[in-house]
N, CA, C and O atoms as a Tinker XYZ file with bonds, in Angstrom:
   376  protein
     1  N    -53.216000  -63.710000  -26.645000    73     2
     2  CA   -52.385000  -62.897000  -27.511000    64     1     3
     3  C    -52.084000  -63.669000  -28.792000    63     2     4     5
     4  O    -51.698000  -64.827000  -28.638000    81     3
     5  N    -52.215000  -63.160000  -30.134000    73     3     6
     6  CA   -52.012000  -63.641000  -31.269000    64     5     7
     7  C    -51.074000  -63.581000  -31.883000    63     6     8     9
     8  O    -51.157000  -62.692000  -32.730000    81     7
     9  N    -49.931000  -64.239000  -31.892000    73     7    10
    10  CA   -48.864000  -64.421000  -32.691000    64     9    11
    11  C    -48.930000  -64.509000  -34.024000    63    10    12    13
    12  O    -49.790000  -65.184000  -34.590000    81    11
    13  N    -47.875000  -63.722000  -34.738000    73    11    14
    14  CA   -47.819000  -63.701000  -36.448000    64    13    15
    15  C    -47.052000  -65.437000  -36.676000    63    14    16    17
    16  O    -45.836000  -65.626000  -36.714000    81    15
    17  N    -47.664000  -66.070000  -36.750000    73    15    18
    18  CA   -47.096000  -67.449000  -36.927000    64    17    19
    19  C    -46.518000  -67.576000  -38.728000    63    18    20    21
    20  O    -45.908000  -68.516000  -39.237000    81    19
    21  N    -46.885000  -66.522000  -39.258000    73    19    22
    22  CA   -46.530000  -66.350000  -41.006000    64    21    23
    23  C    -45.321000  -66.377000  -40.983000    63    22    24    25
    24  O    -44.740000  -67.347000  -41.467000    81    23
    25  N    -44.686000  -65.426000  -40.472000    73    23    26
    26  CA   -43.054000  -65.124000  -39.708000    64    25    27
    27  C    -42.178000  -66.414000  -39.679000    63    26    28    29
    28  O    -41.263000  -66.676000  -40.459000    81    27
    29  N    -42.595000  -67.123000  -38.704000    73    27    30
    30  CA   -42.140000  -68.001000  -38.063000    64    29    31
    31  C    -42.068000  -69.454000  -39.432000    63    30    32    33
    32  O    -41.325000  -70.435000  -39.433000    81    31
    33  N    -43.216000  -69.027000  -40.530000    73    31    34
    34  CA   -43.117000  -70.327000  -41.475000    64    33    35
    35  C    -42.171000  -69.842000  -42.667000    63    34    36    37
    36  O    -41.561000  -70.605000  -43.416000    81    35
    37  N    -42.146000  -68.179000  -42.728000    73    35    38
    38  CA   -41.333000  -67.988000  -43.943000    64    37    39
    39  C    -39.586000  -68.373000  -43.318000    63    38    40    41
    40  O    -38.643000  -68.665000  -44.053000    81    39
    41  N    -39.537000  -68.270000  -41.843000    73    39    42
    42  CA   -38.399000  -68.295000  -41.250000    64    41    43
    43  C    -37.810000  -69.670000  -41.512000    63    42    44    45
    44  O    -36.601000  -69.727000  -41.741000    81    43
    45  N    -38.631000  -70.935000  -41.501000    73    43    46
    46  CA   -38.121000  -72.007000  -41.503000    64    45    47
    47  C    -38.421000  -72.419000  -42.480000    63    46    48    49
    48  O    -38.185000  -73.624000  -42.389000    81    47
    49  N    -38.987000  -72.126000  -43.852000    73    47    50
    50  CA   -38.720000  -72.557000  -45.255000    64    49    51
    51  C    -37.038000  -71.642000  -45.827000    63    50    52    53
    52  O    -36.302000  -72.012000  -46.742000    81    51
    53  N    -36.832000  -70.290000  -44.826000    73    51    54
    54  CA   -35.250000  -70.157000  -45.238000    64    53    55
    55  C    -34.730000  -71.430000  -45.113000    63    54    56    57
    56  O    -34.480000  -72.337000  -45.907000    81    55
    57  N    -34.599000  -71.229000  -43.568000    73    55    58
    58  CA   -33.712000  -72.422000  -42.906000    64    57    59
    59  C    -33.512000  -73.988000  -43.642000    63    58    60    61
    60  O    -32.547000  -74.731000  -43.464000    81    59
    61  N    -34.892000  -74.297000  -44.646000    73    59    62
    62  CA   -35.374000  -75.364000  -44.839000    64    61    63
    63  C    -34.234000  -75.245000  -46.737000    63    62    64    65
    64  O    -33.708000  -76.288000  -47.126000    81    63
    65  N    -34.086000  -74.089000  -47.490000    73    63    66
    66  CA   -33.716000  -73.808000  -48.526000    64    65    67
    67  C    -32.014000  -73.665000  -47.522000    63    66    68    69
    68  O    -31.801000  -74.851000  -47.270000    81    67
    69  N    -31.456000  -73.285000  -47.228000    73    67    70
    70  CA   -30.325000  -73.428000  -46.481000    64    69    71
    71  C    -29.461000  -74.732000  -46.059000    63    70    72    73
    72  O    -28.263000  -74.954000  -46.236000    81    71
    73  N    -30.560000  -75.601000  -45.382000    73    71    74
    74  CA   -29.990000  -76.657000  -44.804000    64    73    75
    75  C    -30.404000  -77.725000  -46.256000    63    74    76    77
    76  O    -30.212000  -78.913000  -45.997000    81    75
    77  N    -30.780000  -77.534000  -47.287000    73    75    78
    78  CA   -31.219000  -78.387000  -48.579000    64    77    79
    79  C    -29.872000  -78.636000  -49.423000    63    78    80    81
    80  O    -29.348000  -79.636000  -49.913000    81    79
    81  N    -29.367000  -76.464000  -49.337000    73    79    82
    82  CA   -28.482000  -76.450000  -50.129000    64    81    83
    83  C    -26.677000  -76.855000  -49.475000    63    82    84    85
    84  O    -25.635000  -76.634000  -50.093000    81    83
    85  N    -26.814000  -77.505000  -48.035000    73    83    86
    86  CA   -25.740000  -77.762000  -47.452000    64    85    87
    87  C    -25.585000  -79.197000  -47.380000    63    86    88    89
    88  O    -24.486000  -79.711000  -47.172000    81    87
    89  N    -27.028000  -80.097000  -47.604000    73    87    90
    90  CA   -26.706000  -81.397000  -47.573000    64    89    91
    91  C    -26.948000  -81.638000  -49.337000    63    90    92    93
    92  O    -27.026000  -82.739000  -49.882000    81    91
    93  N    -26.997000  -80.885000  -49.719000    73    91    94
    94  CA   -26.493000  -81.696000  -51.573000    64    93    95
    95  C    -25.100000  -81.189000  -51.868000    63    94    96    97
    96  O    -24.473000  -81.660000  -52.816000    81    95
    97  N    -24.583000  -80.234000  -51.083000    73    95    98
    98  CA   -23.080000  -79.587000  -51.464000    64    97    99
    99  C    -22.315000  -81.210000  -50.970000    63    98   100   101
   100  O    -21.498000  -81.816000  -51.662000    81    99
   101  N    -23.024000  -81.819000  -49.140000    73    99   102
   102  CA   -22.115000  -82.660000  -48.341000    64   101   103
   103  C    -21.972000  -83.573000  -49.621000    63   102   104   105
   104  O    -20.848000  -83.922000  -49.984000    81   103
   105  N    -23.292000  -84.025000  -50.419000    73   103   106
   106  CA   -23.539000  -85.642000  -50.738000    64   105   107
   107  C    -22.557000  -85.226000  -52.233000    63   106   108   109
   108  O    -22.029000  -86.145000  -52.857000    81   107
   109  N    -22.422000  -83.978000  -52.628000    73   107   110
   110  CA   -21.707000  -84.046000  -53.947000    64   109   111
   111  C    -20.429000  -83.837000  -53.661000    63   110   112   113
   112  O    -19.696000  -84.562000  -54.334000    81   111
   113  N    -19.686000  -82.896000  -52.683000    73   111   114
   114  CA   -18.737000  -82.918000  -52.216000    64   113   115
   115  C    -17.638000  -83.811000  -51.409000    63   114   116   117
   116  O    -16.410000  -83.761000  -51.491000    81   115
   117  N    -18.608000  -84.786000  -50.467000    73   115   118
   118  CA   -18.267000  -85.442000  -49.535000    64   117   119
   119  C    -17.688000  -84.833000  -48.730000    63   118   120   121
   120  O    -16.682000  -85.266000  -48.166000    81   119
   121  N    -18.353000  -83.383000  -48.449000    73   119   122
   122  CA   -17.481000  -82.853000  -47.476000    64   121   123
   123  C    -18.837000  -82.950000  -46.242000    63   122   124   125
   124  O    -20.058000  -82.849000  -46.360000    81   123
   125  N    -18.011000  -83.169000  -45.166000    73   123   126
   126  CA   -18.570000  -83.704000  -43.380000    64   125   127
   127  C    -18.535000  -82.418000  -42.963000    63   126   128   129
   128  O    -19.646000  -82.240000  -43.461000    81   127
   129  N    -18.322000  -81.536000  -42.582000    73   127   130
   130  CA   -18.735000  -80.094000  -41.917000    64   129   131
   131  C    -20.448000  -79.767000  -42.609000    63   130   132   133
   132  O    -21.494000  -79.512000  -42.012000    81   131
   133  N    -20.211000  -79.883000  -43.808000    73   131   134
   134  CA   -21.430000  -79.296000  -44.879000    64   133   135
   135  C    -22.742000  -80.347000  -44.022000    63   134   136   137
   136  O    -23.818000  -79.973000  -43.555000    81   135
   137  N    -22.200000  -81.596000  -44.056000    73   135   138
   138  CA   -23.017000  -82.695000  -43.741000    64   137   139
   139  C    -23.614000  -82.548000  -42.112000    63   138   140   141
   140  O    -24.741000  -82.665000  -41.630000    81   139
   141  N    -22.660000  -82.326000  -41.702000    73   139   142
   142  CA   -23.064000  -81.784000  -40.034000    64   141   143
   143  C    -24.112000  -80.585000  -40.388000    63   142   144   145
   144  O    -25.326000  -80.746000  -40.517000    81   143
   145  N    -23.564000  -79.622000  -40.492000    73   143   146
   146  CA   -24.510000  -78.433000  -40.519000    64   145   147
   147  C    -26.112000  -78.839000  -41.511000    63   146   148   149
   148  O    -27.106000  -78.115000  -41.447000    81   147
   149  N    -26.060000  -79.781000  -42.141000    73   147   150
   150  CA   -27.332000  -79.987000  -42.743000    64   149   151
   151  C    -28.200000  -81.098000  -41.517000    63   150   152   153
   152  O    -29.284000  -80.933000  -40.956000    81   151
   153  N    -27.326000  -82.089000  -41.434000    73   151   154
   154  CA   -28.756000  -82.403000  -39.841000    64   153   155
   155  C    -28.671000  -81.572000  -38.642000    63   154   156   157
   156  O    -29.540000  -81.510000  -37.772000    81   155
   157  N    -27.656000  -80.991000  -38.656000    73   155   158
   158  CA   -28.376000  -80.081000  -37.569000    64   157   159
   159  C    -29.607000  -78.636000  -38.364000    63   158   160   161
   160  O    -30.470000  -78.287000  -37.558000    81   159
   161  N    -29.651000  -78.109000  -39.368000    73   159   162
   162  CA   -30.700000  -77.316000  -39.837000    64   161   163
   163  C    -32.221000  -78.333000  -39.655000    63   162   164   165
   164  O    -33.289000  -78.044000  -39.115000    81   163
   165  N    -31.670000  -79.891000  -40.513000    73   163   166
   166  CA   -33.193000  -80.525000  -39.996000    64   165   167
   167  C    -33.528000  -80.775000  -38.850000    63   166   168   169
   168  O    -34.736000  -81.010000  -38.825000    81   167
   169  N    -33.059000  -80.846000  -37.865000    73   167   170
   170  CA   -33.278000  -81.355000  -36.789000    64   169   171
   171  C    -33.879000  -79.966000  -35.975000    63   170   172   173
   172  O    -34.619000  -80.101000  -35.000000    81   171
   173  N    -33.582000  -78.980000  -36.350000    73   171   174
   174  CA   -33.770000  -77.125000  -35.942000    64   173   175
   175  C    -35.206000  -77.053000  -36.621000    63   174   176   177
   176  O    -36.141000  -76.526000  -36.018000    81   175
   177  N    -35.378000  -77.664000  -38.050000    73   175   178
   178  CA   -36.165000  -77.431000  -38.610000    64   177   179
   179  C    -37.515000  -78.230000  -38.255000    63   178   180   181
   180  O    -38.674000  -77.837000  -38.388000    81   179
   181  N    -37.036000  -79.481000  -37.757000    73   179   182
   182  CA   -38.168000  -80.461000  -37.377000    64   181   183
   183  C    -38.692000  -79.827000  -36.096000    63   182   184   185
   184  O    -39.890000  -79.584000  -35.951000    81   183
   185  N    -37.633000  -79.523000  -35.026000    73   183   186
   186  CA   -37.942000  -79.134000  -33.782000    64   185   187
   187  C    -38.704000  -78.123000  -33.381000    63   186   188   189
   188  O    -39.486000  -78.156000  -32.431000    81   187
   189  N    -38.454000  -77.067000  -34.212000    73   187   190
   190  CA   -38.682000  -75.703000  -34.262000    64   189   191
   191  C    -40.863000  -75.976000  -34.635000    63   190   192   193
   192  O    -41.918000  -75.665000  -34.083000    81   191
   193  N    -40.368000  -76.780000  -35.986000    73   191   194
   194  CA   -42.245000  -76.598000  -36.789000    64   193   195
   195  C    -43.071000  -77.243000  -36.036000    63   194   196   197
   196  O    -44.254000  -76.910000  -35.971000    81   195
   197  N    -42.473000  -78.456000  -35.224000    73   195   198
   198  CA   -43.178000  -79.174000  -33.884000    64   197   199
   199  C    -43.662000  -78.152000  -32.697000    63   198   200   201
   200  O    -44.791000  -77.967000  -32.243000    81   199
   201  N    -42.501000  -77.601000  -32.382000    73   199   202
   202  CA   -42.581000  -76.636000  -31.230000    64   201   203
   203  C    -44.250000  -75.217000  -31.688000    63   202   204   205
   204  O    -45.333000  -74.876000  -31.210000    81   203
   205  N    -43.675000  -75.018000  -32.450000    73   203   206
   206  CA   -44.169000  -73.615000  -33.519000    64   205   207
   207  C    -45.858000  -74.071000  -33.837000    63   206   208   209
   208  O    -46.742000  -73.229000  -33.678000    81   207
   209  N    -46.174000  -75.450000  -34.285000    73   207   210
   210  CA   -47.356000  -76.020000  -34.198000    64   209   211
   211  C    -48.062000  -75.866000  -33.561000    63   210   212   213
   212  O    -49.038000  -75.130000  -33.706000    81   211
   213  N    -47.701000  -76.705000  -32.397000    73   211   214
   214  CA   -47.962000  -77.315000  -31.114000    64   213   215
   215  C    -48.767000  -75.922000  -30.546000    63   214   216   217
   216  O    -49.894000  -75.926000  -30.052000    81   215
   217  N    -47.988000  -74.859000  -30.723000    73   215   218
   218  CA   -48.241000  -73.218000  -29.760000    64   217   219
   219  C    -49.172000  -72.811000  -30.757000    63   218   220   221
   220  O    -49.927000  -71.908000  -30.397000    81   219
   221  N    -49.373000  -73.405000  -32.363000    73   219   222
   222  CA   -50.115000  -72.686000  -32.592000    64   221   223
   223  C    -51.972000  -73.261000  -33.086000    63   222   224   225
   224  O    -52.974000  -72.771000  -33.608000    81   223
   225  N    -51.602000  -74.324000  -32.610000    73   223   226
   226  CA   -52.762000  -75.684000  -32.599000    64   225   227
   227  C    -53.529000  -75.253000  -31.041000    63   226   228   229
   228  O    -54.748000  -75.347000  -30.902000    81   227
   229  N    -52.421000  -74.677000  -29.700000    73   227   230
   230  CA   -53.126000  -74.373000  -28.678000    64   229   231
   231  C    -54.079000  -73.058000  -29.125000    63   230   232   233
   232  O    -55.309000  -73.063000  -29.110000    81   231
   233  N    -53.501000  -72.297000  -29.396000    73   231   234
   234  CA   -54.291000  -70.323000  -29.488000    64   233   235
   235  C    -55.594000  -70.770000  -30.508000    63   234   236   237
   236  O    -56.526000  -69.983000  -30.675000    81   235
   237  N    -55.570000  -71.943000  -31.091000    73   235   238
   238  CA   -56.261000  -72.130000  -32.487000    64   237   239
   239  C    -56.463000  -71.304000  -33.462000    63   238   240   241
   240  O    -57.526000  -70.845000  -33.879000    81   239
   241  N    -55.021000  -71.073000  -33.930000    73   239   242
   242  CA   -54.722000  -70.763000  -35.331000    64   241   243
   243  C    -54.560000  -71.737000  -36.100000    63   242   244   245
   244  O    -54.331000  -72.908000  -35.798000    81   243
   245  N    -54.684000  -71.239000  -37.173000    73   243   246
   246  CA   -54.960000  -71.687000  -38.651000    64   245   247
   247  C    -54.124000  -72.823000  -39.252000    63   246   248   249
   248  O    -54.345000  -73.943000  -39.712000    81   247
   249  N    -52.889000  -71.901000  -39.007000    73   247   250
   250  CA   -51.704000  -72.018000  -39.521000    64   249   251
   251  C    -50.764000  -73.462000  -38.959000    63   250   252   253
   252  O    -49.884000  -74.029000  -39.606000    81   251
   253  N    -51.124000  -73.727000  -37.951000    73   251   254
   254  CA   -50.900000  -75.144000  -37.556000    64   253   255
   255  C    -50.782000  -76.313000  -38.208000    63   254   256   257
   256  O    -49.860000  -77.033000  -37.827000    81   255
   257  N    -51.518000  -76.735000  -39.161000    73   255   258
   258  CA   -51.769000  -77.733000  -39.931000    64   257   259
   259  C    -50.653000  -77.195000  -41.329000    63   258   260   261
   260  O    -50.535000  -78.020000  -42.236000    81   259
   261  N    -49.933000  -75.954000  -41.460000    73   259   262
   262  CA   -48.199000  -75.887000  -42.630000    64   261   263
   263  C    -47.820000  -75.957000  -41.429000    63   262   264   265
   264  O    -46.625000  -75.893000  -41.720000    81   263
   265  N    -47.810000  -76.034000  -40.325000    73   263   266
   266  CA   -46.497000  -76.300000  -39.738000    64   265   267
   267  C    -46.236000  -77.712000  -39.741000    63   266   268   269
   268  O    -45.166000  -78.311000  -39.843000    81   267
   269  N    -47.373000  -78.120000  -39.614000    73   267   270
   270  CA   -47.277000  -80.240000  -39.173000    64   269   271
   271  C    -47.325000  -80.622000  -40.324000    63   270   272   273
   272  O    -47.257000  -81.851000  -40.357000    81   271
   273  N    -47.497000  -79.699000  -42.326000    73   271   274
   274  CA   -47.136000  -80.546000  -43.070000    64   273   275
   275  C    -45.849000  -80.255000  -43.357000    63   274   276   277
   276  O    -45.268000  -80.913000  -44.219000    81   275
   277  N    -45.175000  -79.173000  -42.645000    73   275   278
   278  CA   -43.702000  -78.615000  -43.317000    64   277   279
   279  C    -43.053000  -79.989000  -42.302000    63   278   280   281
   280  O    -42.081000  -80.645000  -42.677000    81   279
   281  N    -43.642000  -80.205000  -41.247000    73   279   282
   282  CA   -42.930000  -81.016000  -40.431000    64   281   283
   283  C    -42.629000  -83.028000  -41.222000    63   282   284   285
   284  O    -41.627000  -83.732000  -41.105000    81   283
   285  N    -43.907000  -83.326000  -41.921000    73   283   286
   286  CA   -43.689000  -83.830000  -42.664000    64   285   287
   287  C    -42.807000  -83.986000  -44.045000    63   286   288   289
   288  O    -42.343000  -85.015000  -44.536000    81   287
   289  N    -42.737000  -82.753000  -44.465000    73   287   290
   290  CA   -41.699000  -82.484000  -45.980000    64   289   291
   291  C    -40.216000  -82.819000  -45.126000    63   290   292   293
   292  O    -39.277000  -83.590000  -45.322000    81   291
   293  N    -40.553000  -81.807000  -44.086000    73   291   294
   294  CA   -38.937000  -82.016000  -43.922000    64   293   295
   295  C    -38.449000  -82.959000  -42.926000    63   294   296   297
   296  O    -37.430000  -82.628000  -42.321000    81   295
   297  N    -39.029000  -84.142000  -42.629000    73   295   298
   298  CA   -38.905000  -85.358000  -42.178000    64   297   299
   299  C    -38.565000  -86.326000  -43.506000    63   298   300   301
   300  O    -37.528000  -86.987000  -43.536000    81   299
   301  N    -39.412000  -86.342000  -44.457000    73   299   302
   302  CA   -39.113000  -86.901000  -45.677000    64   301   303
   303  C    -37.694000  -86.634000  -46.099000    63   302   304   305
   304  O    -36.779000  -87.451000  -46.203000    81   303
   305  N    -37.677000  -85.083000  -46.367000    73   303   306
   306  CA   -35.845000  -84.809000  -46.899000    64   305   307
   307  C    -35.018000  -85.351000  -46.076000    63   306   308   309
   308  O    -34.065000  -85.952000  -46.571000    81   307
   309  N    -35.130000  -85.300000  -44.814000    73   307   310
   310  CA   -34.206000  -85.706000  -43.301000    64   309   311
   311  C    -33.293000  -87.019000  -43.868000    63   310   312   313
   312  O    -32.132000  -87.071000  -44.272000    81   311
   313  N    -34.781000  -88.494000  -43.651000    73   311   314
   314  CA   -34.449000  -89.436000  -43.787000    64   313   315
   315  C    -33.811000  -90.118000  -44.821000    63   314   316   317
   316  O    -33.104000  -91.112000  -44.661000    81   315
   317  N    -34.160000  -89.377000  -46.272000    73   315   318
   318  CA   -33.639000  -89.480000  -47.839000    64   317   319
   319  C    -31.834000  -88.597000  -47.388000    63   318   320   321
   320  O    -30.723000  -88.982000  -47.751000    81   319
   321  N    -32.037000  -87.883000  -46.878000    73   319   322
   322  CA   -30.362000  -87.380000  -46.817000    64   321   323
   323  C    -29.786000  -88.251000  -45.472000    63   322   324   325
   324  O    -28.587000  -88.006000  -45.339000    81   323
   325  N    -30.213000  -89.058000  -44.588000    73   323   326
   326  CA   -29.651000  -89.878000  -43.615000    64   325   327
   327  C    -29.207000  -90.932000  -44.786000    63   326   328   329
   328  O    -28.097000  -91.081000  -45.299000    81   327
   329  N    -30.187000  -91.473000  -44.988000    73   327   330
   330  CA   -29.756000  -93.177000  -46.037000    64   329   331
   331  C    -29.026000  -92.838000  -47.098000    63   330   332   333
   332  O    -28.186000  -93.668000  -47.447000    81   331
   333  N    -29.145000  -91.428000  -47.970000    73   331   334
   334  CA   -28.124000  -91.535000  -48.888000    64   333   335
   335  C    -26.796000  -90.836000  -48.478000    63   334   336   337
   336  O    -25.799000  -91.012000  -49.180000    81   335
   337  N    -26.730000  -89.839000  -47.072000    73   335   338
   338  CA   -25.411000  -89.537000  -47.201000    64   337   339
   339  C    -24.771000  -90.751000  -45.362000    63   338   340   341
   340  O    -23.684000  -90.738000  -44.784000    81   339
   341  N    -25.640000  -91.308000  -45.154000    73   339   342
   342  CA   -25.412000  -92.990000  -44.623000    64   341   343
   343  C    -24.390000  -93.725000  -45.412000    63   342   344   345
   344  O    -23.285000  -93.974000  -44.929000    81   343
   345  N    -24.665000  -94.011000  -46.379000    73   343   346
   346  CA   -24.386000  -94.915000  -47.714000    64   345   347
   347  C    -23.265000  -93.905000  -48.335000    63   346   348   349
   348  O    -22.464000  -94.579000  -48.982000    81   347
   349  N    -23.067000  -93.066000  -48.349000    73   347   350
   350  CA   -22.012000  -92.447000  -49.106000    64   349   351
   351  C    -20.521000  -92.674000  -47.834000    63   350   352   353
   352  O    -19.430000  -93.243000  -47.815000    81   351
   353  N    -21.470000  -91.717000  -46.806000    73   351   354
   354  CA   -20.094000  -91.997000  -45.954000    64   353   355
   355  C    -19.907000  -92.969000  -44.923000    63   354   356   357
   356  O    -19.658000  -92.862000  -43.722000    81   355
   357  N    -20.107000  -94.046000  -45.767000    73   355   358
   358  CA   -19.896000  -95.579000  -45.119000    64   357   359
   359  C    -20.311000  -95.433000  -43.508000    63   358   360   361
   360  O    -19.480000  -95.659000  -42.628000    81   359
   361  N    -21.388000  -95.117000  -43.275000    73   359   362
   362  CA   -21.732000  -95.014000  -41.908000    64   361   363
   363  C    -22.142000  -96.098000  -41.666000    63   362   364   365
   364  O    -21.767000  -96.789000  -40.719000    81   363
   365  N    -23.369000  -96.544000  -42.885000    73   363   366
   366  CA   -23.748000  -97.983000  -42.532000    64   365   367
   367  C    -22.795000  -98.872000  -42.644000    63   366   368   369
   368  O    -21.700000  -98.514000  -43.078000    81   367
   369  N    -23.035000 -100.220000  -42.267000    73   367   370
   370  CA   -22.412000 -101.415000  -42.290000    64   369   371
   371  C    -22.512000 -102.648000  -43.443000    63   370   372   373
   372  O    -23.304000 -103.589000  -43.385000    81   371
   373  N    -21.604000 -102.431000  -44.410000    73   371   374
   374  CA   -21.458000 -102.640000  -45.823000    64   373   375
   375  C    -21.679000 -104.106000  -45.935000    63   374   376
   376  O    -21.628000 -104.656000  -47.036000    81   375
């Protein structure tokens, strides 16, 4: 059975424009709710394009290889918003 996997990528470039615009509100705001809700969208977002891949690397669709590079983009943003909102809210060890 062939899944619309298109769906599933426009779904998590929302999620991906959502959780972007909640961790630049945290890092300009310094507000921690905003900051929560943005690793949890990446972590939804990483999980999800892994998961979403994975199912669609088995059926051998196409579309597999934007999911494992969205999985890359948004591993990149992840770790750039860990170290800089790390460093903002003194998480690390100064």
């Amino acid at each position: 059975m062939a899944r619309n996997y298109l769906v599933f990528f426009f779904i998590l470039i929302l999620v991906f424009a959502f959780t972007f615009v909640f961790c630049w509100q945290a890092i300009q705001e310094k507000n921690v709710l905003y900051g929560t809700l943005a690793v949890l969208g990446y972590l939804t977002g990483l999980i999800a394009s892994l998961v979403i891949g994975f199912q669609a690397r088995e059926e051998s669709g196409s579309l597999f290889v934007w999911f494992f590079g969205y999985t890359i983009l948004i591993s990149i943003f992840f770790v750039w918003y860990l170290t800089r909102g790390g460093s903002l809210f003194q998480f690390w060890i100064p």
